[in-house]
N, CA, C and O atoms as a DFTB+ gen file, in Angstrom:
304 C
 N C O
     1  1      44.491      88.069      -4.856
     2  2      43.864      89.287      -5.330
     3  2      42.514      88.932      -5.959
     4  3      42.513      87.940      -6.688
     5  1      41.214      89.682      -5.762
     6  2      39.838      89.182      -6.173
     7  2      39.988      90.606      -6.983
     8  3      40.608      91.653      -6.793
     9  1      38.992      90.036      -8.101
    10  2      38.916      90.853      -9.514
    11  2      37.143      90.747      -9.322
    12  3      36.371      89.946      -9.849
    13  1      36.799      92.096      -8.178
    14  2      35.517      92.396      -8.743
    15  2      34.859      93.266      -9.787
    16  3      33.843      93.925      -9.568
    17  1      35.322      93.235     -10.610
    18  2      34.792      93.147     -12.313
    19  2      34.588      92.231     -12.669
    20  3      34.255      92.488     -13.826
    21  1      34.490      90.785     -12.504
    22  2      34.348      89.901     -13.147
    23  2      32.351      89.746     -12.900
    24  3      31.679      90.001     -11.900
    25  1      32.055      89.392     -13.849
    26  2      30.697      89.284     -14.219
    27  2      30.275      88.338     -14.559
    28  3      30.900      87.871     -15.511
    29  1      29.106      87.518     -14.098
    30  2      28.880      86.184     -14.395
    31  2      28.005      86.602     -16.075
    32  3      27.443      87.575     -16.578
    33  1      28.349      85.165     -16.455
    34  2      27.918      84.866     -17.864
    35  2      26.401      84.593     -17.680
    36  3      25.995      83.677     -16.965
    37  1      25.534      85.489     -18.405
    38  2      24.114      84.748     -18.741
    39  2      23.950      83.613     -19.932
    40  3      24.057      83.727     -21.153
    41  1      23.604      82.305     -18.970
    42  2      23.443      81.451     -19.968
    43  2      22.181      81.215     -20.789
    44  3      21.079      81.117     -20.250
    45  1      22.352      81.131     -22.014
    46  2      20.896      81.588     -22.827
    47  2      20.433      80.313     -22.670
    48  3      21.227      79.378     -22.774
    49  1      18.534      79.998     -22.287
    50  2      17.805      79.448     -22.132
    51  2      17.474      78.978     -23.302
    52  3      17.263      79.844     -24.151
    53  1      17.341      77.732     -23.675
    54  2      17.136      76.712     -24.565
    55  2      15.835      76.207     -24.497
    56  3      15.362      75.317     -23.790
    57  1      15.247      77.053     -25.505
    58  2      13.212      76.587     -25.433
    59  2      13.408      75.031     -25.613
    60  3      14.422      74.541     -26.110
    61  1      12.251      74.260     -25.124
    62  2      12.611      72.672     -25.658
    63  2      11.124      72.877     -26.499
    64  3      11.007      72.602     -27.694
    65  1      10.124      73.360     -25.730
    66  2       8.910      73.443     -26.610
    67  2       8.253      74.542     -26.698
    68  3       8.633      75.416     -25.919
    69  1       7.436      74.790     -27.349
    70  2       5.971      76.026     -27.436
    71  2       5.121      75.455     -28.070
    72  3       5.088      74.718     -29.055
    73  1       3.939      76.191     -26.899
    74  2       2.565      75.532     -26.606
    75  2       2.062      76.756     -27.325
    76  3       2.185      77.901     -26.890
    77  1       1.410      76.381     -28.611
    78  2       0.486      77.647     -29.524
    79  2      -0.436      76.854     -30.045
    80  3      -0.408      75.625     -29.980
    81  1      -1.490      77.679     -30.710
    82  2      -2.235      77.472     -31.524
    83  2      -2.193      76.387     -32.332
    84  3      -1.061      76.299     -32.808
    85  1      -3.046      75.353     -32.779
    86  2      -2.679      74.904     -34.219
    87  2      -4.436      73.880     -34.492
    88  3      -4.913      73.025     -33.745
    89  1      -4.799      74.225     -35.342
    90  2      -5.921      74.067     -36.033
    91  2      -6.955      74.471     -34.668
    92  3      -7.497      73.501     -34.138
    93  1      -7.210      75.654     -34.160
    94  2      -8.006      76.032     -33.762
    95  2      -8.183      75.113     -31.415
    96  3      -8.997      75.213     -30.498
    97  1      -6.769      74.349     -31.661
    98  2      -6.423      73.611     -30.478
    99  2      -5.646      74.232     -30.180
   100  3      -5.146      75.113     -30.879
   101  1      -5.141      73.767     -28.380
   102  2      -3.369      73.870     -27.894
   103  2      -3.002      72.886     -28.400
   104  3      -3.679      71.858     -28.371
   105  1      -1.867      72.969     -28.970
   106  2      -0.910      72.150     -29.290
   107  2       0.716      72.477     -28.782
   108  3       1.145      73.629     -28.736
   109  1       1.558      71.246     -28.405
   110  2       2.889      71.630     -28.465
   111  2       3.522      71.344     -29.398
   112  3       3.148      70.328     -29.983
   113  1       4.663      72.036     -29.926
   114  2       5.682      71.933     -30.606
   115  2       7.017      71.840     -30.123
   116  3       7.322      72.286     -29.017
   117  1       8.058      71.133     -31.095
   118  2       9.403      71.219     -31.098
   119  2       9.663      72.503     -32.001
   120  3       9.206      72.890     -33.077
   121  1      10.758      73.077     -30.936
   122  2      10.733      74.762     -31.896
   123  2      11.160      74.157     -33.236
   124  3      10.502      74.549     -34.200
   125  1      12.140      73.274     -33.481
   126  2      12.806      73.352     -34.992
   127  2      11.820      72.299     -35.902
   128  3      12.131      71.888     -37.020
   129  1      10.274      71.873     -35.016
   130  2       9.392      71.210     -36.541
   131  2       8.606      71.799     -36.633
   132  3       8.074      72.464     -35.743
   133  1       8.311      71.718     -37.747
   134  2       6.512      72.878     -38.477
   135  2       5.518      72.067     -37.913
   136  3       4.476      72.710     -37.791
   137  1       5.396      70.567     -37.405
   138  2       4.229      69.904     -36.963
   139  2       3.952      69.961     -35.612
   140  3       4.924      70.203     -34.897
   141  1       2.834      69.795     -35.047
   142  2       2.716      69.694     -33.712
   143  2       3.337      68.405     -33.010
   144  3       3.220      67.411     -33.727
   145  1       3.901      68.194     -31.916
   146  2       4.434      67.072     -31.274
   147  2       2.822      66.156     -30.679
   148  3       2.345      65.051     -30.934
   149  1       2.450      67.179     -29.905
   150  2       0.858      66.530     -29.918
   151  2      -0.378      67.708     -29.880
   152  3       0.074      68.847     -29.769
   153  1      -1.715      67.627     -29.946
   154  2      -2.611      68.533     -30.341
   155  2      -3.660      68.074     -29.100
   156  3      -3.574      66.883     -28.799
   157  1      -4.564      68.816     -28.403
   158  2      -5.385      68.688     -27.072
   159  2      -6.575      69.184     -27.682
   160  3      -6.690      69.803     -28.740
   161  1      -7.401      68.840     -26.905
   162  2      -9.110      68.865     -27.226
   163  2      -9.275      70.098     -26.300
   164  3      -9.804      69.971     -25.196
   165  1      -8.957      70.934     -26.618
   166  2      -8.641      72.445     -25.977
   167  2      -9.328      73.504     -26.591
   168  3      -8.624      74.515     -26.593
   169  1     -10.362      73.661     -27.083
   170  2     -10.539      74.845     -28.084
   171  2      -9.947      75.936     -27.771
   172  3     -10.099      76.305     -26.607
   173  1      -9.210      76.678     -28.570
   174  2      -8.525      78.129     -28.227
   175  2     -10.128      79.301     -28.340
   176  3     -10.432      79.867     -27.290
   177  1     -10.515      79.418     -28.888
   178  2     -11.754      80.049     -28.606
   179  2     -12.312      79.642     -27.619
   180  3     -13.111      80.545     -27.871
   181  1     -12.688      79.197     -26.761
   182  2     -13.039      79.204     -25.834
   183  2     -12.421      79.579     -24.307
   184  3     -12.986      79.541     -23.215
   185  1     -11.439      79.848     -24.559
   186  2     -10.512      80.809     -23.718
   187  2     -10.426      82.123     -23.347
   188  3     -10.839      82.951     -24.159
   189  1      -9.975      82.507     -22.285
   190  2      -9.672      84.097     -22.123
   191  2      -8.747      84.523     -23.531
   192  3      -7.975      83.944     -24.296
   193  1      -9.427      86.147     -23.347
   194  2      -8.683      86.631     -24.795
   195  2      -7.113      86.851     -24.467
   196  3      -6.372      87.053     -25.429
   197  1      -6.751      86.833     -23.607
   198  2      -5.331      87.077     -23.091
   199  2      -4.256      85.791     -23.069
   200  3      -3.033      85.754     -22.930
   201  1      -5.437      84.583     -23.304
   202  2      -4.796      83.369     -23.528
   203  2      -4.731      82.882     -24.823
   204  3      -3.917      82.048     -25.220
   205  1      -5.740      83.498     -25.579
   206  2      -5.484      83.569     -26.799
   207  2      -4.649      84.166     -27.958
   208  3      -4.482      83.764     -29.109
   209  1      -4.193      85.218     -27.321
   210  2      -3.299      85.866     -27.565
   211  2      -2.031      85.265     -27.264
   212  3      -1.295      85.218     -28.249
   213  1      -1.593      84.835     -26.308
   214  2      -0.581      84.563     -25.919
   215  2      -0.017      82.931     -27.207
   216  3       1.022      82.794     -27.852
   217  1      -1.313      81.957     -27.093
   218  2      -0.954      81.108     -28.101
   219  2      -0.779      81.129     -29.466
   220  3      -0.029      80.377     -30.089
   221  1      -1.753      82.341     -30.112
   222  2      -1.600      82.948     -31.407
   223  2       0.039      83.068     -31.408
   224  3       0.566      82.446     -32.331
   225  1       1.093      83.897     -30.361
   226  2       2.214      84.063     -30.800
   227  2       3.164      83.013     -30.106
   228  3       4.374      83.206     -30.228
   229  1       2.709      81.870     -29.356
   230  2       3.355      80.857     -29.289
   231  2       4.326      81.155     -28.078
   232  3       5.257      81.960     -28.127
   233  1       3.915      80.259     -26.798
   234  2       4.564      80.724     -25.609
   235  2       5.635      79.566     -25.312
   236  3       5.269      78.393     -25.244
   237  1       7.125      79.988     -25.118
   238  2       7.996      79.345     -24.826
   239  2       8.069      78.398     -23.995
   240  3       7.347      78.874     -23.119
   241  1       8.412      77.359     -23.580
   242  2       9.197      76.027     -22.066
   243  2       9.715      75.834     -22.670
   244  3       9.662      75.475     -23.846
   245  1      11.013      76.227     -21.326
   246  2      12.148      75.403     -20.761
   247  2      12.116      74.042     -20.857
   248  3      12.818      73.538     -21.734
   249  1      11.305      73.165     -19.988
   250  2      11.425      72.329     -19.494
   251  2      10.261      71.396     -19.418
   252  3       9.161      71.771     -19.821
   253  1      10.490      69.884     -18.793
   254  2       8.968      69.368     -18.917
   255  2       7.956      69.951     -17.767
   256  3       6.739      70.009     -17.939
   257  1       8.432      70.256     -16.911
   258  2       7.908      70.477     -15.973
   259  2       7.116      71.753     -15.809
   260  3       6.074      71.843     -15.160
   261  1       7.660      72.644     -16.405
   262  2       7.046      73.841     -17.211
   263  2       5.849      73.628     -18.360
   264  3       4.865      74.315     -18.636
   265  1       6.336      72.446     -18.876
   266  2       4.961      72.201     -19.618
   267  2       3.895      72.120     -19.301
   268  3       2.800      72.520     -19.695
   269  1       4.472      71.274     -18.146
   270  2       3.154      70.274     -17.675
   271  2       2.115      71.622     -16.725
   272  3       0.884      71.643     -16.720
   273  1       2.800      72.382     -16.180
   274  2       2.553      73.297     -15.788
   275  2       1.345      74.426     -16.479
   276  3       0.366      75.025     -16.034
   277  1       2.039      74.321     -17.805
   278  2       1.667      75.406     -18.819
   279  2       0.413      74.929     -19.363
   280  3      -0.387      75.793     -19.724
   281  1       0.105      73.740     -19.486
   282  2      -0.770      72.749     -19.898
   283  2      -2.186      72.571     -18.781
   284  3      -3.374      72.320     -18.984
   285  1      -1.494      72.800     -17.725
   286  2      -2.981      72.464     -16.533
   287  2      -3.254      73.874     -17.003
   288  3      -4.443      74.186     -17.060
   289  1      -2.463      74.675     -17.309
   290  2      -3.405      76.057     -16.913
   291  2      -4.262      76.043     -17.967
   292  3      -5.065      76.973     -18.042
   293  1      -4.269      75.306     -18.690
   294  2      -5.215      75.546     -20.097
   295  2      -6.225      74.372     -19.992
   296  3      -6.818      74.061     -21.025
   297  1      -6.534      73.543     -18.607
   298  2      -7.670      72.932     -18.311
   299  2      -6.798      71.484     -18.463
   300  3      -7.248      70.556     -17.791
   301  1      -5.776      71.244     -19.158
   302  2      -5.540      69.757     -19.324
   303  2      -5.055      69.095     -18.207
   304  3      -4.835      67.885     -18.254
C-alpha cells in the first residue's frame, strides 16, 4: 500500500559563510564570529548600488563553491 500523503522533509540550508561589508571592503564571515574570516581590496563604494545593498545586509553561502562564485562577481 503507497501512502501518497507522505511529504518530503525540507532540509534547512546551513549558511557556512556571508560575504558583507566590513570597513568599507568585501569581506567574508563565519556566521557565528563578529570578525571577518578574510577582507578583499574591493571597495564597496565603488560598486553597483544594488550590490551595495545587498552587502550592507550580508548575503548568505552554502558552500565553497558558491563563494568562490559570489566573490568573482565582485571582481576577485
Amino acid at each position: 500500500m503507497k501512502n501518497t500523503d507522505v511529504q518530503p522533509i525540507d532540509q534547512p540550508t546551513q549558511t557556512a559563510y556571508i560575504v558583507k561589508e566590513y570597513g568599507g571592503k568585501v569581506a567574508v564571515f563565519n556566521p557565528d564570529e563578529p570578525q571577518p574570516m578574510a577582507v578583499y581590496e574591493v571597495y564597496v563604494h565603488l560598486l553597483p548600488e544594488n550590490d551595495i545593498e545587498l552587502l550592507r545586509k550580508g548575503i548568505p553561502v552554502d558552500d565553497d563553491y558558491t563563494l568562490l562564485k559570489t566573490l568573482e562577481n565582485f571582481g576577485l
